[in-house]
N, C-alpha and C positions, 0 to 999 in steps of 0.2 A: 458250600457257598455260605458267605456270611447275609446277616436278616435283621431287616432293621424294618418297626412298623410308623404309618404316614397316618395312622387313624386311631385315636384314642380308646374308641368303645373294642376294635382288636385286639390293643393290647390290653384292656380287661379281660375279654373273653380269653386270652390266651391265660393270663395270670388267675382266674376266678373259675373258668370253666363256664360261665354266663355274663351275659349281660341285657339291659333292657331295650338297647336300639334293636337289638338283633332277635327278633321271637323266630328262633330256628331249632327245626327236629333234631332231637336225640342225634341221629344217623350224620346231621351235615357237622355237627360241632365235635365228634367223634371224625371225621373225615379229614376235617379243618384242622386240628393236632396230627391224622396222619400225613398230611400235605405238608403242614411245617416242618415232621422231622423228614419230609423226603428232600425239599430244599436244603436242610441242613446239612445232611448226608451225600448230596452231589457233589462231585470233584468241579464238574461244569455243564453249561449247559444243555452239551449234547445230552448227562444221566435222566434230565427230564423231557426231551425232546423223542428218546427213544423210548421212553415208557406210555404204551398206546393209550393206557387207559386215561392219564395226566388230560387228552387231548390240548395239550398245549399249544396256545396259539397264539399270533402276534394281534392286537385290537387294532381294528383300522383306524388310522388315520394320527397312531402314534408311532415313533420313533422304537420308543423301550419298553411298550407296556402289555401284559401278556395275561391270557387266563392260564388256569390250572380246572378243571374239572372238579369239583365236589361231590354231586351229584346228577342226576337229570335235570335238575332246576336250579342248582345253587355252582355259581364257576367262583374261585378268588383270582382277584386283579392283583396284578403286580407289578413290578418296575423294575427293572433293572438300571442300576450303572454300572456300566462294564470298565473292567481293570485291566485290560490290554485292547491290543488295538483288532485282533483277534474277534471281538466281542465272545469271545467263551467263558468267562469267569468275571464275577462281580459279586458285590451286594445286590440283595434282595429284599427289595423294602413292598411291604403287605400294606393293598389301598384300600382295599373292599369285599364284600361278601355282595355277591349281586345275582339278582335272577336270571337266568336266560332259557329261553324260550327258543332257541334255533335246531334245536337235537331230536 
């Protein structure tokens, strides 16, 4: 799937390996590079729906927007727009790095 980011200080940390919005451990920014190349690497999005660990899930009360698991406190937010009518294949555009507390 192709990846496009909606949040500037993301796409530094992707391109820098750090940035200053984001004071995140070692472990979640090492995570957050394994999560990008797993989005990249899906054909669609049953490859992350089947992957337990991902807990991928839809956020309530959107249409396209989805975590991905980082760690126990860190999920990234995401988006899709989907490229058939299917909704199995789209871009994936990166919102957030955000806490959650529900696990």
């Amino acid at each position: 799937m192709q990846i496009g980011f909606r949040n500037k200080h993301l796409v530094h940390l992707y391109q820098k390996g750090k940035t200053r919005k984001y004071a995140l451990p070692p472990g979640v920014i090492k995570k957050f590079f394994m999560r990008i190349q797993q989005i990249e690497a899906a054909v669609d999005i049953y490859d992350l729906w089947k992957t337990p660990s991902l807990n991928f899930e839809r956020l309530q009360g959107f249409e396209a927007r989805f975590s991905l698991r980082l760690d126990n406190k860190y999920r990234l937010e995401i988006e899709i727009e989907w490229e058939d009518e299917e909704r199995t294949k789209g871009t994936v555009y990166i919102l957030e790095i955000s806490k959650h507390y529900g696990d």
